[in-house]
N, C-alpha and C positions, 0 to 999 in steps of 0.2 A: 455444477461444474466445480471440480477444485482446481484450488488456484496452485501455480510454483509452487510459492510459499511451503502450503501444506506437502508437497511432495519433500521437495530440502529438510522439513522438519522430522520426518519418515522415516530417514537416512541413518541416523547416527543410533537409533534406541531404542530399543523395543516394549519398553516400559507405557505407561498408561499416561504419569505426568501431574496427578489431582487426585487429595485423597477422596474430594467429593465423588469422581468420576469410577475411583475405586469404590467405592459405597455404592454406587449405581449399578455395577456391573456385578458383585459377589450374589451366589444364589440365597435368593431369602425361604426358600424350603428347605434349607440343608440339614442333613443328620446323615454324621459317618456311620458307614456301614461296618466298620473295626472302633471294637474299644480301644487307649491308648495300648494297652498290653500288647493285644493282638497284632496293633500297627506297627510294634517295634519287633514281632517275630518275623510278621510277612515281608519285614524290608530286608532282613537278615536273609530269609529264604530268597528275595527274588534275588540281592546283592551275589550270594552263592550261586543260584543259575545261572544269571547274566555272566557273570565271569568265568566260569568252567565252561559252560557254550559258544560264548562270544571267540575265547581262546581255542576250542577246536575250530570254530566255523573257517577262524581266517587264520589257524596256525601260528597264534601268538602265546608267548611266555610272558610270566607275570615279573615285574621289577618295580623299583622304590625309585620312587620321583622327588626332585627338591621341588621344597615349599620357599626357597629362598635361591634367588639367582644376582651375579654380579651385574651393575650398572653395565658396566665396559664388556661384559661377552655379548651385548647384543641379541642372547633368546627369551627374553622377557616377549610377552604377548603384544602387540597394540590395541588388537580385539579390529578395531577400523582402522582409517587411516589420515583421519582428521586430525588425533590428538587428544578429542574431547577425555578419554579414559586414561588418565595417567594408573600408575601402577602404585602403593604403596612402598613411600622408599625411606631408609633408613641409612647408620654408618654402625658398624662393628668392631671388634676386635680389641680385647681392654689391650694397652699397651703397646701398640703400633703407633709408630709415626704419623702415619696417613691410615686412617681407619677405610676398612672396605666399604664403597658405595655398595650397599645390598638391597635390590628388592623383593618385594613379595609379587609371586607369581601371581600373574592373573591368567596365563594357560600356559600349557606345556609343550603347545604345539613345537615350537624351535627346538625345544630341547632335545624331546624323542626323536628328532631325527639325527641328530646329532648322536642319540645313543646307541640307535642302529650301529652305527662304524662301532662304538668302544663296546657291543656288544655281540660283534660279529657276525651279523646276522645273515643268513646267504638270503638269495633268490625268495622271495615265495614264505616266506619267516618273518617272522616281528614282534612286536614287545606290547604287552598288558598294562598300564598304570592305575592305581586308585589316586586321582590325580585331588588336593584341594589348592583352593585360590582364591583369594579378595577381588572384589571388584568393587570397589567403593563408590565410582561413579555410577553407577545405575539410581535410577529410582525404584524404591521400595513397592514393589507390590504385589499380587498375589501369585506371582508368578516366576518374579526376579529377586533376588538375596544379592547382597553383599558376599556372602561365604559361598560360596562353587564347589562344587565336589563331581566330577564326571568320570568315569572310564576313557580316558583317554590312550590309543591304540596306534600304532604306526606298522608298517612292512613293508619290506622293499621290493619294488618290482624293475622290470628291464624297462627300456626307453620304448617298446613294441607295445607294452602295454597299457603307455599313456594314451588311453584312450575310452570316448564315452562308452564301451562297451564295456571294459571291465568296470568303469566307475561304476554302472549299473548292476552288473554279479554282485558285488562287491555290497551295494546297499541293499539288495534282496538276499544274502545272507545273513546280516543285520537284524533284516526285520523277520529271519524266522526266528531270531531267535527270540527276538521280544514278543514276538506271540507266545512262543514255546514257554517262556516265562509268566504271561498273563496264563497262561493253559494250567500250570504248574499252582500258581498261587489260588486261583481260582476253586481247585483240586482242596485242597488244603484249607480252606476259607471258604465253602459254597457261598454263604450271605454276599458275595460279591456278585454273584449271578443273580442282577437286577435288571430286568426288562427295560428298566429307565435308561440304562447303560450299554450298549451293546459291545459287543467285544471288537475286537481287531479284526482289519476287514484280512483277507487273505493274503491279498495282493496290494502292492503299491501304485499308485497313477503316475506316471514320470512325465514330466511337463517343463519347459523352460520356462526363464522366466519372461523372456520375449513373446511366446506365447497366451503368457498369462496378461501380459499387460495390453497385448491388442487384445482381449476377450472385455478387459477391462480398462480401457486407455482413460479414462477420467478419474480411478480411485489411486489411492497415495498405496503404498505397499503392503501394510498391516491390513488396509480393508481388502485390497486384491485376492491378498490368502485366504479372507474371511471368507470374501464369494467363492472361491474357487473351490473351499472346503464345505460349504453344502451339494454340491457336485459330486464331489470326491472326498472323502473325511478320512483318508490320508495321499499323502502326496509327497514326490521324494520333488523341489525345484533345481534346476539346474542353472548355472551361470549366474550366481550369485559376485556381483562385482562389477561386472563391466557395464561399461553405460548401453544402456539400452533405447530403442528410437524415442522416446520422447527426452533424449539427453542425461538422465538418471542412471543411476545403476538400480538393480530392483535392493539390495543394500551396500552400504559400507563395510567392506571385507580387507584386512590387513594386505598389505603387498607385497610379504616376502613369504607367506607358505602355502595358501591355497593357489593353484593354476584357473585362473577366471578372463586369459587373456586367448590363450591357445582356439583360433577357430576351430568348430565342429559344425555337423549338422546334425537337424530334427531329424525323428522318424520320418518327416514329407520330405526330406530333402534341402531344409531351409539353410542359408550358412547362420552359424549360432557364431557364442562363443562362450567357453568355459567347462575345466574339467571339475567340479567343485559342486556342491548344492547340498540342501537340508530336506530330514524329513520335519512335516508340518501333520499330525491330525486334529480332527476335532475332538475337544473336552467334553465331553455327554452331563459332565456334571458343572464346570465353567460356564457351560455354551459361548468356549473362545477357540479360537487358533491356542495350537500349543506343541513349539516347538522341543523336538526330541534329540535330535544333533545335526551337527553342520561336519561336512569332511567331504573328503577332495584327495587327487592326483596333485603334488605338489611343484614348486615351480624347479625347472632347469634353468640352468646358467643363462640364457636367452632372456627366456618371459620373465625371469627376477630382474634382470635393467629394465626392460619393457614396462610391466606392472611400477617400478619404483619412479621411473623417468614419470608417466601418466601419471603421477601420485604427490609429483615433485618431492619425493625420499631419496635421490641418487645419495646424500650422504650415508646414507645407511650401510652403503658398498664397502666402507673400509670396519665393517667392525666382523668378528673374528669368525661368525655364523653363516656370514653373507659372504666371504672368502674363502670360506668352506666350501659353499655351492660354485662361486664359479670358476675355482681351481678341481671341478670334480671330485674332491676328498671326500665327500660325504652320499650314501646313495640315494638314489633315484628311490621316492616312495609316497604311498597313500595312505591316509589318514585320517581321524576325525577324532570330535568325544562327545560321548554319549551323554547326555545330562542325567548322573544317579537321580538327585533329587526329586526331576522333571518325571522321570519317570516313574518312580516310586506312587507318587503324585498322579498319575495319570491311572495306574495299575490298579491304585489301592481307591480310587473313587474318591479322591479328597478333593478339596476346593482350595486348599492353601496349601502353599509350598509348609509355610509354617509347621507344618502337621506333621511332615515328613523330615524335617531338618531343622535342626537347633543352632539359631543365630540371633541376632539384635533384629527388631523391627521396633517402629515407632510408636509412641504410647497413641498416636492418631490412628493406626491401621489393627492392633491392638484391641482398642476401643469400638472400631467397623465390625472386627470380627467378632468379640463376644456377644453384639448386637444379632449377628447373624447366624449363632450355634457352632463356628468353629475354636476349634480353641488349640491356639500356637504354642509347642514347646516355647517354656520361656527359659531364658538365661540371664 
């Protein structure tokens, strides 16, 4: 039986928490199937498909994203809505009176929606990012970085379409394309066609996360996925945010852009709630859960007090993003970001993000890994 405790600890991070624990869990058979050369062609290659695909699938144009947002606009990230993740903040501007509070983004979900209006996007249309971001508070490990790098994507739909149906089009468009991409590199690199590794299932399993947790009402949420993904070794979950019957949310989701309040129902008929969820498959080469992106129908004038009130954020309302939304200025739309890295990672048979993206890690995880045959771009 686990106790609270362990649920509440669940909540805020997806990280592991111990380098010992990460020592334990890295595969001790490993040898990448790319030399480093080849690993920095095939990323190139799939970074190209993903993005010319991803772009037709959902009729998005490609744009430049800041890496730097003002304190006082209010679309810097929370990631949750605890607080635990502050942003990287700074002040700017040599010779100003009052230098700009600047920080560094940790997503850009706020932002692209906001770009929609200045970039007029009609009906059915939306915008491309090669998004990057700090995220300092995570713990380090084989999965999670400090440096972010995701395709992060928005499009505006009518108020008719906020609904679990298109959320589901919408992420089975998605996932052809990331197959269409493992198909592609696969192509290009056969040594990737390893029996030890299976490819991408066809189909996605689409599940709440209400459902998952009466399958599993004693596990905290990281193991939920675990179990669920020997079942199904990929799964898109829904209604990530709201509290769920044992009082929990299945996580901590920020409360002004994903929609996680709005009732729906399951395929049986159940009342749910939440337009929002991630896809989760399993790592053939980790043997872990291994998240690929989170994205959602995002909030109306309505469920942004709702979600904020439930959140105790109602100050949030006066800053200039959150007035946006509920003077209707800005449109109605759905959204998410892809994890490049994660995915690179997933594609290319690696065991560390490290492999795939060049950032800081710890001379302790470092040390795990040349023990174990991987070897992290360093900087």
């Amino acid at each position: 039986m686990v106790v609270v405790a362990d649920k509440k600890a669940d909540l805020a991070g997806p990280g592991i928490s111990t380098y010992p624990e990460v020592e334990k869990i890295l595969p001790k058979d490993y040898a990448s199937l790319l030399t480093p050369k080849e690993t920095q062609k095939a990323i190139f290659i799939l970074k190209d498909y993903i993005e010319e695909h991803l772009g037709k699938a959902l009729n998005l144009f490609r744009v430049t994203v800041p890496l730097i947002v003002s304190e006082e606009s209010g679309v810097n990230d929370y990631l949750d809505r605890d607080g635990s993740r502050t942003p990287v903040g700074f002040r700017c501007g040599l010779g100003l009176a009052e230098p700009i509070k600047a920080q560094v983004v940790q997503a850009a979900t706020k932002w692209k929606r906001m770009a929609l209006k200045y970039f007029d996007c009609a009906v059915g249309e939306g915008i491309l990012t090669d998004m990057r971001a700090v995220r300092k508070d995570y713990f380090l490990d084989h999965d999670h970085s400090a440096y972010v790098d995701q395709w992060d994507w928005e499009r505006v739909i009518t108020a008719d379409q906020r609904t679990l149906t298109y959320l589901t089009e919408t992420v089975e468009a998605i996932w052809d394309v990331l197959r269409g991409a493992e198909r592609k590199v696969m192509q290009l690199f056969p040594q990737l066609k390893d029996d030890r590794f299976p490819a991408l299932p066809r189909k996605l399993t689409f599940l709440h996360a209400e459902e998952i947790l009466e399958r599993f009402p004693d596990l905290p949420r990281k193991a939920r996925e675990t179990a669920i993904l020997q079942d199904h070794p990929a799964v898109f979950i829904y209604g990530i945010g709201y509290p769920l019957a044992d009082g929990f949310p299945h996580e901590m989701r920020a409360a002004d852009y994903d929609d996680w309040v709005t009732p729906t129902r399951s395929t049986s008929g159940r009342p749910m709630h939440g337009l929002n969820g991630d896809i989760l498959v399993w790592n053939p080469v980790t043997r872990r859960r291994h998240e690929l992106t989170s994205m959602g129908i995002r909030v109306t004038a309505e469920t942004l007090r709702k979600q904020l009130e439930m959140s105790g954020q109602t100050d949030f309302l006066k800053l200039p993003y959150h007035q946006a939304i509920l003077k209707g200025q800005i449109p109605l739309s759905i959204g998410g970001g892809i994890g490049q890295s994660r995915t690179f990672m997933l594609l290319l048979r690696k065991a560390h993000l490290g492999e795939v993206s060049t950032t800081v890690w710890p001379r302790e995880l470092k040390d795990i890994c040349r023990k174990r045959n991987i070897h992290v771009l360093e900087c």
